[in-house]
C-alpha positions as CSV (number, residue, x, y, z in Angstrom):
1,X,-116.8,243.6,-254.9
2,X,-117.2,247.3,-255.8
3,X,-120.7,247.6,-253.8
4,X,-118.9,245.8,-250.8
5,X,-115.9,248.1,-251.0
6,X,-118.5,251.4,-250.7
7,X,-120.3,249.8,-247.7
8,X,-117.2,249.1,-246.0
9,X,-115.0,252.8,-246.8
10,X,-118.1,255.1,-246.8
11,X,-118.9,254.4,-242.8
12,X,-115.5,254.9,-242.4
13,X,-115.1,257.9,-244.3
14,X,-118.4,259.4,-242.1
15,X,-117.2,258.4,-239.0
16,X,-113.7,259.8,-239.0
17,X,-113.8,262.0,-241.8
18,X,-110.9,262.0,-244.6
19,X,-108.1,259.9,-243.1
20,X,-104.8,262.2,-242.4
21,X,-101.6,260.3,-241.6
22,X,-99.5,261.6,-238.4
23,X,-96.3,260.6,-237.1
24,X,-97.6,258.8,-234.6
25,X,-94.6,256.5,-232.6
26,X,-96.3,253.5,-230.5
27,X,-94.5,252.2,-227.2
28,X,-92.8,249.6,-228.9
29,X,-91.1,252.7,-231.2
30,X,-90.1,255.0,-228.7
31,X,-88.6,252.2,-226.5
32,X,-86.6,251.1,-229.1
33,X,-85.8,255.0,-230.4
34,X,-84.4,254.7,-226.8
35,X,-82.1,252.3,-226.6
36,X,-84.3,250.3,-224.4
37,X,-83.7,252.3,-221.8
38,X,-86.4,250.7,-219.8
39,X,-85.3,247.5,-220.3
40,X,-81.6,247.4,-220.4
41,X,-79.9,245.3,-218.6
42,X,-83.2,242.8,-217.9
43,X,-84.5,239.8,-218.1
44,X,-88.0,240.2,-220.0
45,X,-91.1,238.6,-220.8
46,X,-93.5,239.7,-223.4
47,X,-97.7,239.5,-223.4
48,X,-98.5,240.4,-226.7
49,X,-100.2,238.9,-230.0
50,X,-100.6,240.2,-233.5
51,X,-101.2,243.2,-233.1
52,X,-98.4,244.0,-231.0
53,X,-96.2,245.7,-234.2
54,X,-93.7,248.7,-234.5
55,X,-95.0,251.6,-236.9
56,X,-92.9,249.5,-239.3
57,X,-95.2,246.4,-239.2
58,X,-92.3,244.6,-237.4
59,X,-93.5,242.4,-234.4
60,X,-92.8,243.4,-231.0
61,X,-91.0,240.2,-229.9
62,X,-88.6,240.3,-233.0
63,X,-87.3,244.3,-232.1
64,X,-87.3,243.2,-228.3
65,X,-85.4,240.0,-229.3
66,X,-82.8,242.3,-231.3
67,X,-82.7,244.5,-227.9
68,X,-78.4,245.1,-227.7
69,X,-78.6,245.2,-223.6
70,X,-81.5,243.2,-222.6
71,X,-82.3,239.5,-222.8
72,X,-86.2,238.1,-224.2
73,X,-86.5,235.0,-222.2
74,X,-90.1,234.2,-222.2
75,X,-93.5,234.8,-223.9
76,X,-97.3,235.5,-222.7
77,X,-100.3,235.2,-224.5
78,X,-103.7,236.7,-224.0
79,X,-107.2,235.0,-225.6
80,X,-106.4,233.9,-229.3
81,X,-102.8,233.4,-228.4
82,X,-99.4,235.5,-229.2
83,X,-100.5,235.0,-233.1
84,X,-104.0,235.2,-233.0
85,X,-105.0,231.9,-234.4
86,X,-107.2,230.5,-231.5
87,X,-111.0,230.9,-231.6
88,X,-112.8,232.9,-229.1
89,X,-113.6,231.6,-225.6
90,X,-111.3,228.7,-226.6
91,X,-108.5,227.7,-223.8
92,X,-105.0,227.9,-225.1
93,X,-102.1,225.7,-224.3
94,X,-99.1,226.4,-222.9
95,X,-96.5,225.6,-225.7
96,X,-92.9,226.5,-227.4
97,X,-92.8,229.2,-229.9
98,X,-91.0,226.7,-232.9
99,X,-90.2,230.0,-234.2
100,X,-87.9,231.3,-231.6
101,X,-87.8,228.9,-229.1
102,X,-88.9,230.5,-226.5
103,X,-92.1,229.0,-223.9
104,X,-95.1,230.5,-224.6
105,X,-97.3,231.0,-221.4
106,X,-101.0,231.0,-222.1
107,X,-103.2,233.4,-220.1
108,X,-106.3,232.1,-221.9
109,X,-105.7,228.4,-220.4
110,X,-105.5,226.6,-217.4
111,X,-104.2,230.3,-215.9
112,X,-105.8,233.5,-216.6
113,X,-103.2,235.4,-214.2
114,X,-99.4,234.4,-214.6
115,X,-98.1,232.1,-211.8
116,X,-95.2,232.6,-210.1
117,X,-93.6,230.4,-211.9
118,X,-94.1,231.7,-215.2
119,X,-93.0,235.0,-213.4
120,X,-89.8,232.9,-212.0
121,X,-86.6,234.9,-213.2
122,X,-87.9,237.8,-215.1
123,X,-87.2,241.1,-214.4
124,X,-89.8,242.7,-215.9
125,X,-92.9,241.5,-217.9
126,X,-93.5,244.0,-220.8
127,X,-96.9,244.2,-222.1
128,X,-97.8,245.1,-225.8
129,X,-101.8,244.7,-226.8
130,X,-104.2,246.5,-229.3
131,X,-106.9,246.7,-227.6
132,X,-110.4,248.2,-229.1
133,X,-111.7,250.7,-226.1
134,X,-114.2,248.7,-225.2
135,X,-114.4,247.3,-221.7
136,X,-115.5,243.7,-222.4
137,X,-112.7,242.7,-224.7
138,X,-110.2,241.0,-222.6
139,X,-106.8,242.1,-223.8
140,X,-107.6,245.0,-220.6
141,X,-108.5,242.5,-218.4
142,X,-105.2,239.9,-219.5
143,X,-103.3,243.2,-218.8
144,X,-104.9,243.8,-215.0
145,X,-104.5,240.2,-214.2
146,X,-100.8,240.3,-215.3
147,X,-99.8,243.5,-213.2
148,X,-101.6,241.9,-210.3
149,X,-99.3,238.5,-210.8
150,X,-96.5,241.0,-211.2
151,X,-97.0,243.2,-208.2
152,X,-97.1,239.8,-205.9
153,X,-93.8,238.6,-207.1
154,X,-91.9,241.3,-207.3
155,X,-91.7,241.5,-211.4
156,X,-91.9,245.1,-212.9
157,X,-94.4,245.9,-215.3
158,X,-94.0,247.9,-218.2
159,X,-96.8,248.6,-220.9
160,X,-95.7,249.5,-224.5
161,X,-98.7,252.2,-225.1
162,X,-100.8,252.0,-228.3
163,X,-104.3,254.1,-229.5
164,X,-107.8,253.8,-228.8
165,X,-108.6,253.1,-232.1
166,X,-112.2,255.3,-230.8
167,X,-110.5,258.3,-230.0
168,X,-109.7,259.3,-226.7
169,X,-113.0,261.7,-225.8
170,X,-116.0,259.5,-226.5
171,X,-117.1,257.6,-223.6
172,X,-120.4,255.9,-223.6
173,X,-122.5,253.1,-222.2
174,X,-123.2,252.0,-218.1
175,X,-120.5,251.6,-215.9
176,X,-119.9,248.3,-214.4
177,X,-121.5,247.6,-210.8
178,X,-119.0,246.3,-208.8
179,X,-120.7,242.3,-208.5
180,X,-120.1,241.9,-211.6
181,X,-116.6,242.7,-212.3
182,X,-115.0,239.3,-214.5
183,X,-112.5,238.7,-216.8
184,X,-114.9,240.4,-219.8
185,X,-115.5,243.6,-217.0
186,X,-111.8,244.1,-215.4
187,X,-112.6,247.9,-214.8
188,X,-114.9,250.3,-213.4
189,X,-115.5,252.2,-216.7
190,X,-118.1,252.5,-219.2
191,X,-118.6,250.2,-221.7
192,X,-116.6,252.5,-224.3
193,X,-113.9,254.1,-221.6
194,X,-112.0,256.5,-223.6
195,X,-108.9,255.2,-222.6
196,X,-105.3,253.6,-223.9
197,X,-104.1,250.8,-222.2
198,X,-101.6,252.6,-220.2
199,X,-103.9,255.0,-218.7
200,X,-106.5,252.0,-218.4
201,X,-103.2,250.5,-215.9
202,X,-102.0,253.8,-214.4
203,X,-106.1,254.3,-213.1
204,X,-105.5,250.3,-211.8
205,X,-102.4,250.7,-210.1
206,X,-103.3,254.0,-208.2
207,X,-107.0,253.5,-207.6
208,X,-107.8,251.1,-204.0
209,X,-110.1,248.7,-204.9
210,X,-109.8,248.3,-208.8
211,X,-107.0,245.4,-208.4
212,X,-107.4,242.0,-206.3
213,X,-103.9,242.4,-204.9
214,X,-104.0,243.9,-201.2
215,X,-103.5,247.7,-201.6
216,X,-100.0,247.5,-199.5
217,X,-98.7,245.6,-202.8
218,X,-100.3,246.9,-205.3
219,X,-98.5,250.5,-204.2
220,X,-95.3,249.0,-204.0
221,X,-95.9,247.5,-207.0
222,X,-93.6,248.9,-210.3
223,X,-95.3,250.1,-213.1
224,X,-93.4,251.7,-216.1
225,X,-94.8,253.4,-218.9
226,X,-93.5,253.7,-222.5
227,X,-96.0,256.4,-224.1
228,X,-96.8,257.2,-227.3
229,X,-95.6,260.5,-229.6
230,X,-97.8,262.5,-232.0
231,X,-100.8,260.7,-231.2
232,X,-104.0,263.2,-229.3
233,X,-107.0,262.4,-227.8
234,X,-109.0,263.3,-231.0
235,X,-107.4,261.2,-232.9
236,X,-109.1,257.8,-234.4
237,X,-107.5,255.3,-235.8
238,X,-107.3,256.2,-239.4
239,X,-105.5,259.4,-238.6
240,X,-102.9,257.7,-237.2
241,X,-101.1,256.6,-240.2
242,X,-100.9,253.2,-238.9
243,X,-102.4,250.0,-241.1
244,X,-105.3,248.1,-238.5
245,X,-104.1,244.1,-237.6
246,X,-106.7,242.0,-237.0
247,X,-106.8,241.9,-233.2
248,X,-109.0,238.7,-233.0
249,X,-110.7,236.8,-235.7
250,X,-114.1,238.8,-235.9
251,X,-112.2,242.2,-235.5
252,X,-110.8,242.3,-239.1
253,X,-111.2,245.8,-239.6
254,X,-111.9,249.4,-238.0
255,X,-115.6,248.4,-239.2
256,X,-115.8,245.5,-237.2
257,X,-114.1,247.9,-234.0
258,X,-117.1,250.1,-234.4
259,X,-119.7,247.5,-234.8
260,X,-117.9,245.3,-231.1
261,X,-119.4,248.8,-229.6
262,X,-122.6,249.4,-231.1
263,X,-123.9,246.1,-231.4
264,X,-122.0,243.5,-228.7
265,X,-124.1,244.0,-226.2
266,X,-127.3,244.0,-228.5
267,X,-126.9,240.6,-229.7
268,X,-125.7,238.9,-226.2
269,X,-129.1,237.7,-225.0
270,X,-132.6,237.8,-226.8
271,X,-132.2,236.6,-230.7
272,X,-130.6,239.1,-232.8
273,X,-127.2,238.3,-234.8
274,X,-125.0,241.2,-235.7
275,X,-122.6,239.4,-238.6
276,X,-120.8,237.4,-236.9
277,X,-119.8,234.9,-239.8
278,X,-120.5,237.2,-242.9
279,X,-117.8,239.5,-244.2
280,X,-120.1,242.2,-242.0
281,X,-119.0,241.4,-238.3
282,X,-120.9,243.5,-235.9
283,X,-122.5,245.6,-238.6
284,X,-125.0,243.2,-240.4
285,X,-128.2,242.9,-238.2
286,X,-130.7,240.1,-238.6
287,X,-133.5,238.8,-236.5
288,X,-135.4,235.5,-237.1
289,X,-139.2,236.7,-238.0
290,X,-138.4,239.5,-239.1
291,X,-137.7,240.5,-243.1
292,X,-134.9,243.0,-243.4
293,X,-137.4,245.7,-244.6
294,X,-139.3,245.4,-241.2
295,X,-135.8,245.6,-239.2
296,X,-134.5,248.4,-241.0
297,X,-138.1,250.4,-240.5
298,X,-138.0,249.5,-236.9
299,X,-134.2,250.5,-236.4
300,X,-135.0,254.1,-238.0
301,X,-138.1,254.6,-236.1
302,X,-136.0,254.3,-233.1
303,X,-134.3,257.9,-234.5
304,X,-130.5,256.7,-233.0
305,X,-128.6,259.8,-233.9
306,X,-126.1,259.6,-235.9
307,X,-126.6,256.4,-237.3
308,X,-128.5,254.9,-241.1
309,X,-129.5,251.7,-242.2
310,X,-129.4,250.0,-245.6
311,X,-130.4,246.8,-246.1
312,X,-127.3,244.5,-247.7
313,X,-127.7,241.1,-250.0
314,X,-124.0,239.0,-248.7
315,X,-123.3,235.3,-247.6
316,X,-122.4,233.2,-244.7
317,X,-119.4,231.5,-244.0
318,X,-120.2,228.4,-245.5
319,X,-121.5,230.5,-248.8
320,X,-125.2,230.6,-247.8
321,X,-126.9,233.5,-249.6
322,X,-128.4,235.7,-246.6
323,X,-130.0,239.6,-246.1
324,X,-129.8,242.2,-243.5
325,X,-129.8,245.4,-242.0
326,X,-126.2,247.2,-242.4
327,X,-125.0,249.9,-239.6
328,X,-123.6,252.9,-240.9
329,X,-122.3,255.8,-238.7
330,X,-123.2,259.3,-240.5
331,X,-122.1,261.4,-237.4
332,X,-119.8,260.1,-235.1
333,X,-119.7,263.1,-232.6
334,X,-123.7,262.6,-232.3
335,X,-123.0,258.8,-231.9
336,X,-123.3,257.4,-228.7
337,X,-121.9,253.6,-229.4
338,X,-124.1,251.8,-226.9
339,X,-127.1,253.1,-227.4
340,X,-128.3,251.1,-230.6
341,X,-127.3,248.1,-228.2
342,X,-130.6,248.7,-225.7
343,X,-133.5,249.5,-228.7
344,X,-131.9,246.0,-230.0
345,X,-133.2,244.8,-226.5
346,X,-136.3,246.3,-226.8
347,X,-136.8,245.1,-229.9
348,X,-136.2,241.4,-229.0
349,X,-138.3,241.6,-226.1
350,X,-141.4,243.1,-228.4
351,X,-140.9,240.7,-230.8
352,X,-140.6,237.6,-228.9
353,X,-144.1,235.4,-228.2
354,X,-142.2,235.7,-224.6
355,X,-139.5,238.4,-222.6
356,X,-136.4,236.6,-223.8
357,X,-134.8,237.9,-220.9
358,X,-137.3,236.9,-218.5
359,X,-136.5,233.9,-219.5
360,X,-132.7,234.6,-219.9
361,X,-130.8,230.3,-219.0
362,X,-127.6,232.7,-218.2
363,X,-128.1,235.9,-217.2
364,X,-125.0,236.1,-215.2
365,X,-122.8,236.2,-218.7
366,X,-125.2,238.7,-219.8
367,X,-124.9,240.9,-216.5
368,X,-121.1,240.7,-216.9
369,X,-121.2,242.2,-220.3
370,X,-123.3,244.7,-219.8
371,X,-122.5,245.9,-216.2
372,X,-125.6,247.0,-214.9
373,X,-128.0,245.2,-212.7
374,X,-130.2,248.2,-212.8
375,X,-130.9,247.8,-216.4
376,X,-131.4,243.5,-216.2
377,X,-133.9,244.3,-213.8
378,X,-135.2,246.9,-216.3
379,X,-135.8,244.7,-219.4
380,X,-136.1,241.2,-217.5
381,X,-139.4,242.9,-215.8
382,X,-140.7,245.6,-218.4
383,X,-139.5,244.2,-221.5
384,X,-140.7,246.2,-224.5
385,X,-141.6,248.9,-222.3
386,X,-138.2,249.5,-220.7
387,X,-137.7,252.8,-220.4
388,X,-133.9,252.7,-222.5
389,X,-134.0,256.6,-223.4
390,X,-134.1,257.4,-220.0
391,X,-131.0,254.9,-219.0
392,X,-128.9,256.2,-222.2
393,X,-129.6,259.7,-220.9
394,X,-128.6,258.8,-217.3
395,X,-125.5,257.1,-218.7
396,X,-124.1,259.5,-220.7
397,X,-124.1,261.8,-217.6
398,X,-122.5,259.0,-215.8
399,X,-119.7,258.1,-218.6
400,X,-119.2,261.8,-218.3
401,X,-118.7,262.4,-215.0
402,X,-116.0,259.2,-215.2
403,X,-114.2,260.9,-217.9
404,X,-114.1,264.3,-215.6
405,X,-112.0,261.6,-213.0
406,X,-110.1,260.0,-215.2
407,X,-108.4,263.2,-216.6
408,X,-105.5,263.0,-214.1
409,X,-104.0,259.6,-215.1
410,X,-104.7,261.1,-219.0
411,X,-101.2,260.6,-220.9
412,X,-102.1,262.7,-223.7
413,X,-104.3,265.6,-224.6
């Protein structure tokens, strides 16, 4: 238990340095510090999920239901559902909440974007997620589909901001070409965008082009925001002050955030696992062939800066004994998240009897993920020999020059 402890804290401890509590006030706090200004006198609906607390660790849809001059009449839940108890990829029902009564609307079921009958009698939909700063988890793209819904029927929208749990200055990985924007690619950023959730919307709502809805609607469209207080752009997570919720089952922890980053896209197409299932998510690296020793030689002959590998003895889910190659970050400001993703690829391609991706049976998911059509045609044709310094380099100029943009919707500094 001790040695798991240390491999969990000491990455942690590298990547953000010593953890300093602020007085940092989410949406949810400052609308309530209010009065609920924003909401009085409104019908509301809610999309949030277990995440979506005060700094108190007091759920969002008990303070708004406690709200003196406003009414909670409905709830919305993203993938996993409003208390995060529904596997991934899984469609959720649309139900009633037995512990308030109220109907649950799933936006991870038959619907993805809220009908107008959902929408029928509300006011305003407010919108309260964690997300993780990382463009393919779908709490951002549950939030863009919603203010699309909204802007169509007349409903306001008004987003409850909370951290990047990354920080607010690192932006990393390709951008996403526009065929093959999806529900796991909602934006135009790179893969790790820098962003809150609010600025994520404020780019959507005044950018043609980056919503479905025809541009006449989305600009008449209403979008309040409810910022945050004491929270910068150089802050991560643990200098927050604020205890981490699980946001979905295999994002337990601010390990398991760092590791959705570095090794998602890795592990998406061509054989490697990254934890998934051991108390490692995203951080344990494994490939069939290949002993641990071997993996953790090749990883650090790769020279990622930034990162180490140490090779950790854990167990499966279902208490099988298994090895592999644990991530650690040593510097996160030389860190750039994505990168160990594409020497994964390389990897798998040199160590497969064939190019995996090649011979990829769904390369569309993969292409959604990632983002980049340029780089599928990259590894799919060159394989071991794709060229992945020269694409990190070319997309770190590129994640750059997005974040040079995307300073004027910035909410903080």
């Amino acid at each position: 238990m001790i040695k798991k402890l240390c491999l969990l804290l000491l990455p942690l401890l590298l990547w953000t340095g010593l953890a300093q509590a602020a007085p940092i006030y989410l949406g949810i706090d400052v609308l309530e510090q209010s009065g609920f200004r924003a909401i009085a006198g409104k019908r509301v609906g809610l999309l949030t999920h277990p995440a979506g607390l005060n700094r108190r660790g007091e759920s969002s849809i008990d303070v708004l239901r406690r709200a003196p001059n406003a009414r909670l009449v409905a709830l919305f839940g993203p993938e996993h559902g409003i208390y995060g108890d529904e596997k991934a990829n899984v469609p959720v029902d649309d139900k009633i909440d037995p512990r308030t009564g109220l109907p649950v609307y799933s936006l991870y079921g038959q619907y993805r974007k809220p009908t107008a009958k959902m929408l029928a009698g509300l006011d305003a939909l407010v919108i309260d997620l964690q997300d993780v700063g990382v463009r393919s988890y779908t709490y951002v793209s549950c939030m863009r589909y919603a203010m699309e819904a909204c802007f169509e029927n007349g409903v306001e929208v008004i987003i409850l901001d909370r951290p990047n749990p990354l920080g607010g200055l690192k932006v990393d990985g390709p951008p996403l070409d526009r065929e093959w924007r999806s529900y796991v690619g909602a934006f135009h950023v790179p893969y790790v965008h820098g962003l809150t959730i609010a600025e994520l919307a404020r780019i959507a709502k005044h950018s043609p082009g980056w919503m479905e809805t025809p541009n006449a609607t989305r600009e008449k469209g209403k979008l309040s925001i409810v910022p945050m207080q004491g929270w910068t752009r150089d802050m991560l997570w643990t200098q927050t002050g604020l205890r981490w919720v699980p946001t979905s089952p295999y994002i337990p922890d601010l390990s398991a955030v760092l590791g959705y980053a570095m090794t998602g896209l890795g592990a998406q197409e061509g054989g490697f696992s990254h934890g998934i299932g051991t108390p490692y998510p995203f951080r344990l690296l494994r490939f069939s062939g290949k002993s641990p020793a071997e993996l953790k030689a090749a990883l650090e002959a790769k020279h990622i800066p930034g990162l180490s590998y140490r090779i950790v003895d854990t167990q499966s889910a279902a208490g099988a004994p298994l090895t592999g190659v644990y991530v650690s970050v040593v510097n996160w400001s030389r860190v750039r998240p994505t990168e160990l993703s594409f020497h994964m690829m390389q990897l798998a391609a040199a160590w497969s009897v064939s190019n995996p991706f090649a011979a990829s049976k769904n390369p569309a998911l993969f292409n959604k993920h990632v983002g980049s059509t340029a780089w599928w045609d990259e590894i799919k044709q060159r394989g071991a020999q794709a060229r992945v310094n020269a694409f990190v380099n070319q997309w770190e100029k590129q994640a750059q020059d997005f974040q040079d943009e995307a300073k004027r919707f910035w909410l903080y500094r």
